[in-house]
KOLLO-322710 format. One record per residue (C-alpha): z, y, x; residue number from 1; residue in three letters. Coordinates in pm, 1 decimal. Each point is the difference from the previous one (the first is absolute). Layout:
residues N
[[Z, Y, X], NUM, ala]
...
This chain:
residues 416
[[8493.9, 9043.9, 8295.3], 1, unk]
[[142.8, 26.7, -352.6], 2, unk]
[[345.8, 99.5, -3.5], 3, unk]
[[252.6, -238.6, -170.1], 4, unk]
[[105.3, 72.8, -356.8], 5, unk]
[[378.7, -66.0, -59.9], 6, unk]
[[71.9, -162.0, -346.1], 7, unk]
[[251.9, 112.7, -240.5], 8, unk]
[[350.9, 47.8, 157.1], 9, unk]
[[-107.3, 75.8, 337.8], 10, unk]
[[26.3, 333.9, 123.5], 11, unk]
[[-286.1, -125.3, 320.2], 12, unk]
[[-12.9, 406.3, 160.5], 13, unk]
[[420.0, -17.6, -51.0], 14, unk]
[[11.0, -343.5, 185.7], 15, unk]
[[-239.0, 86.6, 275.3], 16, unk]
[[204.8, 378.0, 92.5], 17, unk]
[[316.6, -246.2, 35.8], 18, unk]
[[-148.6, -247.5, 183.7], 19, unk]
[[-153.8, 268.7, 231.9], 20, unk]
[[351.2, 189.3, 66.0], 21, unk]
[[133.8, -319.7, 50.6], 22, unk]
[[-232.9, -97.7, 255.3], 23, unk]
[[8.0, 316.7, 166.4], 24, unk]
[[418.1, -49.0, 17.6], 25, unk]
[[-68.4, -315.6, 169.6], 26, unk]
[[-252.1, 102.5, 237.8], 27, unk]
[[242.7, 298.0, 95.3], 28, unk]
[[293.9, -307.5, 54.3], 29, unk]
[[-253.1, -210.6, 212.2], 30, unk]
[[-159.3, 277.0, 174.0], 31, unk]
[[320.8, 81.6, 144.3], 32, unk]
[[17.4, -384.7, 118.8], 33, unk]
[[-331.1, -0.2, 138.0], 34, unk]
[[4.4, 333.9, 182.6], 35, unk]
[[282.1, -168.1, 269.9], 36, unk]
[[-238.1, -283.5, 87.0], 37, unk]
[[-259.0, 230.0, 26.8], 38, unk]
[[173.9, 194.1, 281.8], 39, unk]
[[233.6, -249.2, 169.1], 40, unk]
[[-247.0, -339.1, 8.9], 41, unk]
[[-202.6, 93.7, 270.7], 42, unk]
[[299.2, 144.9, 182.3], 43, unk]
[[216.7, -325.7, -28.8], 44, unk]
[[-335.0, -219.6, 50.4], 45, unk]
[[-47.4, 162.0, 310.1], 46, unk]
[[376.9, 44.6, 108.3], 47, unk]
[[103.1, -395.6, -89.6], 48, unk]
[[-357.4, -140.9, 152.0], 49, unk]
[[29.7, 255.1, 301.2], 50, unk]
[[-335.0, 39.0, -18.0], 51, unk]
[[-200.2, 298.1, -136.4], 52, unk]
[[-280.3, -152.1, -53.7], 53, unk]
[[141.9, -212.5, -242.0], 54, unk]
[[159.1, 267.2, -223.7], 55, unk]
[[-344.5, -41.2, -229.8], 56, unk]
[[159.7, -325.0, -94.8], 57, unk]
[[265.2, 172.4, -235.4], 58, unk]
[[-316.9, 128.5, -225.0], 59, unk]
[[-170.5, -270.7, 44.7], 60, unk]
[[299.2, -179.4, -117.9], 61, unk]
[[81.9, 197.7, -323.7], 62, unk]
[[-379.3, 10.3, -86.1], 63, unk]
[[10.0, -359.7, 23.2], 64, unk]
[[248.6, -49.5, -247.6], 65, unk]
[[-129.3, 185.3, -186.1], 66, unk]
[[-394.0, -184.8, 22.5], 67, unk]
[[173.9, -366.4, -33.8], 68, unk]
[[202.7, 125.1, -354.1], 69, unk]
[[-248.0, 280.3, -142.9], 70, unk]
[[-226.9, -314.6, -218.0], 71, unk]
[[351.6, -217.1, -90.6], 72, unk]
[[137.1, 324.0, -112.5], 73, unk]
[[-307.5, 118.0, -225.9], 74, unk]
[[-41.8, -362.6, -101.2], 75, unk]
[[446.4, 39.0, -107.2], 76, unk]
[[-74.6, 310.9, -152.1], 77, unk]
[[-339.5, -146.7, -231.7], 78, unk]
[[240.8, -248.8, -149.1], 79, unk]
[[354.0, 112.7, -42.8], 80, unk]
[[-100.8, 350.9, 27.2], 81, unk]
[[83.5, 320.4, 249.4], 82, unk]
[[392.5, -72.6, -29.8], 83, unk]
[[-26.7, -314.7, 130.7], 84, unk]
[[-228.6, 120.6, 293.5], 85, unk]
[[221.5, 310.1, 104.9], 86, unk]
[[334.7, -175.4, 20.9], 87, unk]
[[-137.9, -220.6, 239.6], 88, unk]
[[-136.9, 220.6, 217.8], 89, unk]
[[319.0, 172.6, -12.8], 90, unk]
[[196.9, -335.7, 89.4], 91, unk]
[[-168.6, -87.6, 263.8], 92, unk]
[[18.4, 329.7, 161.7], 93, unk]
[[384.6, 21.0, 11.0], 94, unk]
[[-26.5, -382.5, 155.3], 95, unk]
[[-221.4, 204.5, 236.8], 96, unk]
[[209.8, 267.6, 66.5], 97, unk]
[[266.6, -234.0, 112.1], 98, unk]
[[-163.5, -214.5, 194.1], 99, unk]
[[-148.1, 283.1, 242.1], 100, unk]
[[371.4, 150.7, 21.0], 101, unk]
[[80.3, -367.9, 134.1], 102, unk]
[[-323.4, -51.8, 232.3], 103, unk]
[[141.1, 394.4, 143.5], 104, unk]
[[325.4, -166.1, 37.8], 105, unk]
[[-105.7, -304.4, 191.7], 106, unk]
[[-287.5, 180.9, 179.2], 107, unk]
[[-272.4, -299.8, -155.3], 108, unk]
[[-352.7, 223.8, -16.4], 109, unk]
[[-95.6, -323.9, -192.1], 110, unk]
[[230.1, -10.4, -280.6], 111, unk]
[[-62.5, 395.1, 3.7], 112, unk]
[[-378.5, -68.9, -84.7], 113, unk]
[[148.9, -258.4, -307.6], 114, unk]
[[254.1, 261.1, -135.8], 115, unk]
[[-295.8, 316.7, 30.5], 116, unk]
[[-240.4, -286.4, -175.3], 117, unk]
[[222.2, -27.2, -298.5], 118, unk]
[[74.7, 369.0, -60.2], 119, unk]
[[-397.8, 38.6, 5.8], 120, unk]
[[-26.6, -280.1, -302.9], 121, unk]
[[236.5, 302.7, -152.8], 122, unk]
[[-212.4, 199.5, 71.3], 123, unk]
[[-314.8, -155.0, -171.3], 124, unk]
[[258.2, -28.1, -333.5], 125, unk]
[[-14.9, 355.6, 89.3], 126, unk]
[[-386.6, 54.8, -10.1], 127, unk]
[[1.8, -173.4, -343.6], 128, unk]
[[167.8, 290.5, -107.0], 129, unk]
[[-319.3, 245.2, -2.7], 130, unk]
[[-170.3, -269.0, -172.2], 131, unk]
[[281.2, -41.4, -240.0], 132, unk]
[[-80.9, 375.3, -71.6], 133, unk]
[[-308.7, -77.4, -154.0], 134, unk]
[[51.6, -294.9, -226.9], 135, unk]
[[77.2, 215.5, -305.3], 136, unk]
[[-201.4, 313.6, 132.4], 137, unk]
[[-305.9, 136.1, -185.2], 138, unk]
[[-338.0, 60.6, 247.5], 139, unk]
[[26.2, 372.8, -54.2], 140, unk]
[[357.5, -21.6, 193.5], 141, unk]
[[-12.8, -256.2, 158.9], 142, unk]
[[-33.2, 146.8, 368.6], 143, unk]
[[279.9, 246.8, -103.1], 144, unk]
[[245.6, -292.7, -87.4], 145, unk]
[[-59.4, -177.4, 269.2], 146, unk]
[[-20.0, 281.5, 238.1], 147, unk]
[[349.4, 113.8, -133.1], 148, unk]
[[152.5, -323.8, 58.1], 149, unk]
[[-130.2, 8.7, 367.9], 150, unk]
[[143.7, 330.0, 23.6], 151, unk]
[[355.5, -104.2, -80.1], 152, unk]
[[-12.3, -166.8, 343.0], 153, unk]
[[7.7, 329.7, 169.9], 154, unk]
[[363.2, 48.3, -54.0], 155, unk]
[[111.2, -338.0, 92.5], 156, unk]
[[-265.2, 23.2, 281.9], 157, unk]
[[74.0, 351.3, 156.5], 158, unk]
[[421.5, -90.7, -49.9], 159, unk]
[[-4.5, -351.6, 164.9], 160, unk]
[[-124.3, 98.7, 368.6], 161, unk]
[[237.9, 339.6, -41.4], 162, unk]
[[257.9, -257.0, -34.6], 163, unk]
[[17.1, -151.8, 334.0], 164, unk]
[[182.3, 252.2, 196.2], 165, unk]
[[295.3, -52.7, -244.6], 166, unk]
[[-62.6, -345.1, -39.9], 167, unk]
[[42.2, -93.0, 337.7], 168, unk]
[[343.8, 239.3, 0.3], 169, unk]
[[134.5, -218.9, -259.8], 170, unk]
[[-145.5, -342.2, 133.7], 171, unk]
[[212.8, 71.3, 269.0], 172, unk]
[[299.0, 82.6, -107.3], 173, unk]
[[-22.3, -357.6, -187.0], 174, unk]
[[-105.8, -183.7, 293.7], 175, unk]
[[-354.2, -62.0, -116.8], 176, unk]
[[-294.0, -70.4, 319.9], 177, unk]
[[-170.7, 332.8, 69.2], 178, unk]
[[-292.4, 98.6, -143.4], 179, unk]
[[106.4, -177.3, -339.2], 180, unk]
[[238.2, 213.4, -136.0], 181, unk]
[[-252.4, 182.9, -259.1], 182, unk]
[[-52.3, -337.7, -161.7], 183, unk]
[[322.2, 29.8, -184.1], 184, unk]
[[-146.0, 293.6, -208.4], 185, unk]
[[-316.6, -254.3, -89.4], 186, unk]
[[207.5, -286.4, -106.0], 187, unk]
[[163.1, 227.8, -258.8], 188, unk]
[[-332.5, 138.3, -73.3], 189, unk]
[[-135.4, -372.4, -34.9], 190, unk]
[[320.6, -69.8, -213.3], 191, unk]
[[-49.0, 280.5, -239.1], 192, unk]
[[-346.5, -38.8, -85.6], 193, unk]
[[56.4, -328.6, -65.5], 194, unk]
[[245.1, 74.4, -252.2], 195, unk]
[[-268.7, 280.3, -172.6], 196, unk]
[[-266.5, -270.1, -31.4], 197, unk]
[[210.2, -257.5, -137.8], 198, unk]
[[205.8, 239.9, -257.0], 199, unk]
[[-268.2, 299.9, -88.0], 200, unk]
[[-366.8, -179.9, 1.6], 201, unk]
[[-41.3, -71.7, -337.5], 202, unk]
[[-244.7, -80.2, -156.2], 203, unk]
[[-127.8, -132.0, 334.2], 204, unk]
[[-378.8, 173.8, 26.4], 205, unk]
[[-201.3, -253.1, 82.0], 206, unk]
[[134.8, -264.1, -259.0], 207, unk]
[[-70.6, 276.8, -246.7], 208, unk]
[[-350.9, 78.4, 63.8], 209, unk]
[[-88.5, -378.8, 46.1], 210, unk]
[[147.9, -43.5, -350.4], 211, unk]
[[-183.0, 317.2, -141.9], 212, unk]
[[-336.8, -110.5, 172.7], 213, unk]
[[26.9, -378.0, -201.4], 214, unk]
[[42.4, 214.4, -332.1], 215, unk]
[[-311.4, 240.9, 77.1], 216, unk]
[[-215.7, -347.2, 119.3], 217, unk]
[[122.9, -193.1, -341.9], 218, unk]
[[-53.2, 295.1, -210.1], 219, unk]
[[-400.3, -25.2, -200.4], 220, unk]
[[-29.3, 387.1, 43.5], 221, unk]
[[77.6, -3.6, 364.9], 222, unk]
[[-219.0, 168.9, 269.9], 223, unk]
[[-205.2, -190.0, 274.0], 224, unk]
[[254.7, -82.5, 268.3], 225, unk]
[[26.3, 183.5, 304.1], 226, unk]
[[-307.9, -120.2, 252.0], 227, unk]
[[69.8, -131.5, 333.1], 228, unk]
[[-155.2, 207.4, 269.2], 229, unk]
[[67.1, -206.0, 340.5], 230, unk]
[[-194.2, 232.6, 199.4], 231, unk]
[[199.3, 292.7, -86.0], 232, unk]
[[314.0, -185.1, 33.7], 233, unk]
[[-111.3, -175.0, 337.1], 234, unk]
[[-44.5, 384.3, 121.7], 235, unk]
[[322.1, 89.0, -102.8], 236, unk]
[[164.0, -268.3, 196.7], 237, unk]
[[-156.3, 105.7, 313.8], 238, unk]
[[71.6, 329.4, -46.1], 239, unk]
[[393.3, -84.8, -58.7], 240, unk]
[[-8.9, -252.8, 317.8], 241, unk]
[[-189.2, 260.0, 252.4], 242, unk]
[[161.8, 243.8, -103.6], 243, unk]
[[348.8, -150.1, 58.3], 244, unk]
[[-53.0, -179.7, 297.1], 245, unk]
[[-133.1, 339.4, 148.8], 246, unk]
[[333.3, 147.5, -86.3], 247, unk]
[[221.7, -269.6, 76.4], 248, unk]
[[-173.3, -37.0, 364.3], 249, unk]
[[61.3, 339.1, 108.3], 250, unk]
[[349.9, 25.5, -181.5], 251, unk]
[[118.0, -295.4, 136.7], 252, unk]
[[-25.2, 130.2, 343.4], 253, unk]
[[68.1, 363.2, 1.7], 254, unk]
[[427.1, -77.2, 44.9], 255, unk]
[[-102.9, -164.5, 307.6], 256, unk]
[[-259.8, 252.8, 100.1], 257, unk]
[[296.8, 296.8, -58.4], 258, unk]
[[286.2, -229.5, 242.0], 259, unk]
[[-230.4, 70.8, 224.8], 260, unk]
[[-123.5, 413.5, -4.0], 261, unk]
[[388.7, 100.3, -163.4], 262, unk]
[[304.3, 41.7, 169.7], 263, unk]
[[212.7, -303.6, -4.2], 264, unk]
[[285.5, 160.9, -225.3], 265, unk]
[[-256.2, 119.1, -192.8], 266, unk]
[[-175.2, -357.0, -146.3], 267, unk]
[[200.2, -73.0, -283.7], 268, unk]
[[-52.3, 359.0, -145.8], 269, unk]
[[-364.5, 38.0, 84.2], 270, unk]
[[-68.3, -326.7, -115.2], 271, unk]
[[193.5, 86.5, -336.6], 272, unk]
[[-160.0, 284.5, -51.3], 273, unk]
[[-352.2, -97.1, 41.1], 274, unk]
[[22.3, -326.9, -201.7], 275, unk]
[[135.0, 223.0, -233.7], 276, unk]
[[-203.3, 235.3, -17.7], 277, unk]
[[-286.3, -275.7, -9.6], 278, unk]
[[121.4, -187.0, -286.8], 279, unk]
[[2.2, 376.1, -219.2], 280, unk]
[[-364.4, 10.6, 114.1], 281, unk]
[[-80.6, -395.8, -119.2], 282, unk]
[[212.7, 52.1, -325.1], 283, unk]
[[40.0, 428.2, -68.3], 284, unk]
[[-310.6, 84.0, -157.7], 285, unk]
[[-86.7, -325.6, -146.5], 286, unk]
[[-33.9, 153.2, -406.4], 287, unk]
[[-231.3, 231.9, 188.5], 288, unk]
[[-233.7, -244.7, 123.6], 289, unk]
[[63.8, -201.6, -335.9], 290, unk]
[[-101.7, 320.6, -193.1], 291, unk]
[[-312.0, 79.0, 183.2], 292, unk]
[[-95.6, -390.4, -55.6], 293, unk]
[[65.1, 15.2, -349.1], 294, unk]
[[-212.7, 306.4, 24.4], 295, unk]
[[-328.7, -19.5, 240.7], 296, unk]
[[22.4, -383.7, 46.1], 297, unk]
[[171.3, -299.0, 166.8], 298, unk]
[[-289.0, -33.6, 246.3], 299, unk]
[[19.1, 391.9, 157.2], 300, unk]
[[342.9, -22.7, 38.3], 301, unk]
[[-17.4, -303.9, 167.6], 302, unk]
[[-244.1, 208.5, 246.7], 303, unk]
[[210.3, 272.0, 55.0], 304, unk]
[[242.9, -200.6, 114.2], 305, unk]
[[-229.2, -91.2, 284.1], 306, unk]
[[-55.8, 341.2, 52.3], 307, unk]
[[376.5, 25.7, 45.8], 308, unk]
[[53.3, -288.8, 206.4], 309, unk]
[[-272.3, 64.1, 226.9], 310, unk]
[[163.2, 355.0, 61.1], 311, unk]
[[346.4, -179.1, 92.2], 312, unk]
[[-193.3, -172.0, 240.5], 313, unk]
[[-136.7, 240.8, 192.6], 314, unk]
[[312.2, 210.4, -1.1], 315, unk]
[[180.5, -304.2, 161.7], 316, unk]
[[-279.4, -75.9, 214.5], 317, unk]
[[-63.1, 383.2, 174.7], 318, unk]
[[419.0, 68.2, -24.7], 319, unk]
[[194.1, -347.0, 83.0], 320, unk]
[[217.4, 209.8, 244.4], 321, unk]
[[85.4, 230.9, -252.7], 322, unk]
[[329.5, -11.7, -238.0], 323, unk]
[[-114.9, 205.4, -215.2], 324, unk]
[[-357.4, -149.2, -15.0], 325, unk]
[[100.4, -347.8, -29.8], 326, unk]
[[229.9, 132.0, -312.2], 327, unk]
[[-311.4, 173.5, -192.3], 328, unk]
[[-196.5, -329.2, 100.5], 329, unk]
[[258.2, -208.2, -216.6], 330, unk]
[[-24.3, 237.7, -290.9], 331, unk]
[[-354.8, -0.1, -13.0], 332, unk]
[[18.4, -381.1, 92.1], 333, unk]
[[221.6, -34.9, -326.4], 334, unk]
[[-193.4, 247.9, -242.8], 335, unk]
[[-348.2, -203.9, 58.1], 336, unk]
[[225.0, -325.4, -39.3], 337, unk]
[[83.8, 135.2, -339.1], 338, unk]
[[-329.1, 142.7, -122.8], 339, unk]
[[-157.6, -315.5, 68.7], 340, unk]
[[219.1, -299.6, -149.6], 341, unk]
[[139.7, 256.4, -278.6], 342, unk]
[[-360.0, -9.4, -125.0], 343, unk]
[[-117.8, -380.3, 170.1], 344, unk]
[[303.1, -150.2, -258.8], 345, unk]
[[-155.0, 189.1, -263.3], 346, unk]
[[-341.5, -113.3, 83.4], 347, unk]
[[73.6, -342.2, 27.2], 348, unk]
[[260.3, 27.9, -374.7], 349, unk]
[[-346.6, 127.4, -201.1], 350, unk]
[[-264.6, -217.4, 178.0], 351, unk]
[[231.9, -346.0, -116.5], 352, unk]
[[60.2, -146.2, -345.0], 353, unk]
[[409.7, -25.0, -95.7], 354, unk]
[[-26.2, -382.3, 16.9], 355, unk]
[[-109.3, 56.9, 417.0], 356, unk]
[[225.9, 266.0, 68.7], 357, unk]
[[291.3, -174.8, 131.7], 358, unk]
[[-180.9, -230.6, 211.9], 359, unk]
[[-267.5, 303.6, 172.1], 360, unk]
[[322.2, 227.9, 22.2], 361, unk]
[[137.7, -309.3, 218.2], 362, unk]
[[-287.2, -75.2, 206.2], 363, unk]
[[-35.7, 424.5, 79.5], 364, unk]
[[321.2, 32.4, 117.8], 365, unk]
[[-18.3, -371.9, 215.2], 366, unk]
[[-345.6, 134.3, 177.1], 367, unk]
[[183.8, 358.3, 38.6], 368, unk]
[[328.4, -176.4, 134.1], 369, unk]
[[-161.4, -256.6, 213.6], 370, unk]
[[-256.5, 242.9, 165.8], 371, unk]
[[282.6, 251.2, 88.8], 372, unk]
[[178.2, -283.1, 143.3], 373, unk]
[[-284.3, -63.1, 218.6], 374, unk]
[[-78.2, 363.1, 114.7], 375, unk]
[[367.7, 75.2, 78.7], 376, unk]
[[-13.8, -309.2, 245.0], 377, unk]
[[-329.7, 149.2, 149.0], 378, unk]
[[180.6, 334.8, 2.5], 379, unk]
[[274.3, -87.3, 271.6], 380, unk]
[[-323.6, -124.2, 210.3], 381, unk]
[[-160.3, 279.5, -49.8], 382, unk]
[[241.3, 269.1, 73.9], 383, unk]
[[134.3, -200.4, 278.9], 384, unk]
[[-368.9, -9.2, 140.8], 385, unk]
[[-159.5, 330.2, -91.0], 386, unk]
[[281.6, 210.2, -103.9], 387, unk]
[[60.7, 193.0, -336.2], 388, unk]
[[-300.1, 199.8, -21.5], 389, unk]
[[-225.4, -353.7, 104.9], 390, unk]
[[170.3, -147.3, -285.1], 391, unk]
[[-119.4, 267.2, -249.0], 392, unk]
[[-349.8, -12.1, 28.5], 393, unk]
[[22.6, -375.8, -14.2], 394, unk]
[[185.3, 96.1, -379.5], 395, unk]
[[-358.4, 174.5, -55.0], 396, unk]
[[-160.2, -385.4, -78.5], 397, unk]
[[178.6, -40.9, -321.2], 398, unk]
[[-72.0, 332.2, -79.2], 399, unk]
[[-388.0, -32.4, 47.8], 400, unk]
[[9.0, -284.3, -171.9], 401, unk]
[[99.5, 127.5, -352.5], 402, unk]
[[-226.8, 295.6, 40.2], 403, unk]
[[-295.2, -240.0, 55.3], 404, unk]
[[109.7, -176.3, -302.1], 405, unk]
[[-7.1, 261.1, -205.0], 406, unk]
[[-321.8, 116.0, 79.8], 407, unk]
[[-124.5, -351.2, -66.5], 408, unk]
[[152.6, -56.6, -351.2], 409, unk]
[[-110.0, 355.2, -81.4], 410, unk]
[[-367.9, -143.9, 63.5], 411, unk]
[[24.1, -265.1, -172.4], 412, unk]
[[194.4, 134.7, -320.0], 413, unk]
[[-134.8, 135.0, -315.0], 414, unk]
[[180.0, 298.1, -106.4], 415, unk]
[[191.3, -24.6, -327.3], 416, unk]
């Protein structure tokens, strides 16, 4: 793809390092948010339904919200820009974050599901953000920016489930419900990266670039514009949703899975821990796996994340009685999560014109969201019929299935 030229006044490599430390601030500010609904949703799903098997719902919730608003969100973003978009997402999460406090409070698992719906339509403002990383970027970096941008979310990520030992200490000296008290830290999160987006975001990316790319197509001298190359880009998406739902299946359910092989004064901290530790492994080494796709290619990296995945998998499946084992499982779970949507989003960015962007970036995250929904749902079945381990070689399906597609487009594609 030809990178975009900026015209006079424009300092275009000056704009896009802001807008990338920007977006890395917010994703810091949200990934602190995120991390508490990551840990405590199945854990108040299962505690306010009173049944276990129906702690999948919490996921399934969140990536629901995030499915229904991923396409309205890109569709925001395509005409009043990445701003626009973010705020939104950030709005309706602190609407969400309230709304679960009061479900806690009045022990409704329904209005629970609502409130963990809306923070996951934050949370697909929050996805936008990696895109947002590559609006301005040239092809040589672009896996770097957006890689560095997905790394932010390690602090945020690794911080918010650390958080709900002291959370809960000060959610009770206020009189909050239990198991809600760590949602206090993510409404101020919410709050302040609200504030960054609205105040700091400027020029908004996206508006930029769309602006830029109508100069380049008016201009007579102008190169051919950028070919659309659905196969590629259909690829990607399947990558990104497999990928996902794989990790989101198996996430969703390991709190449960540790209630029931830790010590009961132990939960909270094991839980904690391993989230935590999890979320380092999805988010940690993400310029890595950006680097090494900017480097040997999109498609390999997408691979190795298989590789990784699959090695997760088996970890979980041959230790689910194991602390320790389920804890390198969720790193390993987490680092193949990254390799592979790190380089699917980049992928999917070079193998779609500008003018498509918005609307492909919207319908990957909606198949991503909505399939994770599904397979957390089918998670609580699963573990609840075949246990922990049962439920990771199911997770090998999704896995097979990207491998097989890569094989197949590498048949069928001539190389550049």
């Amino acid at each position: 793809m030809p990178d975009l030229a900026a015209p006079a006044g424009i300092d275009l490599a000056a704009a896009q390092r802001r807008t990338v430390r920007v977006l890395a601030a917010g994703q810091v500010l949200t990934g602190v948010a995120f991390g508490a609904t990551l840990s405590l949703g199945a854990l108040l799903a299962a505690d306010l339904s009173g049944q276990e098997a129906l702690s999948g719902f919490a996921t399934a919730a969140v990536t629901l919200g995030a499915a229904l608003t991923a396409i309205p969100l890109a569709r925001l973003a395509g005409r009043r820009g990445r701003r626009v978009a973010l705020t939104t997402g950030n709005v309706a999460a602190l609407i969400g974050i309230v709304v679960v406090i009061a479900a806690a409070g009045l022990r409704l698992f329904p209005l629970l599901l609502v409130g963990i719906a809306l923070i996951g339509a934050g949370n697909a403002a929050t996805l936008q953000s990696r895109f947002a990383a590559t609006d301005l970027s040239s092809t040589a970096r672009r896996g770097r920016d957006l890689a560095t941008v997905v790394w932010a979310t390690t602090v945020g990520g690794v911080v918010g489930p650390l958080l709900l030992a002291p959370g809960e200490l000060i959610g009770a000296s206020v009189g909050m419900p239990r198991l809600t008290g760590a949602y206090l830290f993510s409404f101020a999160a919410q709050v302040c990266a609200f504030a960054l987006y609205v105040l700091v975001l400027r020029p908004d990316p996206l508006l930029l670039a769309q602006r830029l790319d109508r100069e380049k197509t008016a201009s007579a001298s102008a190169p051919a514009p950028q070919a659309d190359r659905p196969g590629l880009a259909r690829f990607a998406m399947l990558a990104v949703a497999a990928s996902h739902v794989t990790m989101a299946s198996v996430m969703a359910m390991t709190p449960v899975h540790l209630s029931h092989i830790v010590a009961p004064d132990a939960v909270t901290l094991a839980v904690g821990v391993t989230i935590a530790a999890h979320v380092f492994g999805m988010y940690g080494l993400s310029p890595v796996f950006g680097a090494l796709a900017d480097r040997f290619g999109r498609i390999r990296v997408i691979v190795l994340g298989q590789v990784l995945l699959a090695a997760s998998l088996a970890v979980a499946a041959t230790m689910p009685d194991s602390q320790a084992g389920v804890l390198v499982a969720l790193v390993l779970l987490g680092l193949g999560w990254s390799a592979a949507t790190v380089s699917g989003a980049a992928l999917l960015t070079e193998a779609t014109p500008l003018a498509l962007r918005p609307r492909r970036q919207g319908r990957s995250d909606t198949l991503m969201t909505a399939c994770a929904a599904v397979g957390s749902v089918l998670a609580g079945l699963i573990l609840g019929a075949v246990g922990y381990d049962g439920l990771a070689l199911w997770a090998l399906v999704p896995v097979s299935t990207v491998c097989l597609g890569a094989v197949l487009l590498r048949r069928t594609r001539t190389p550049a």
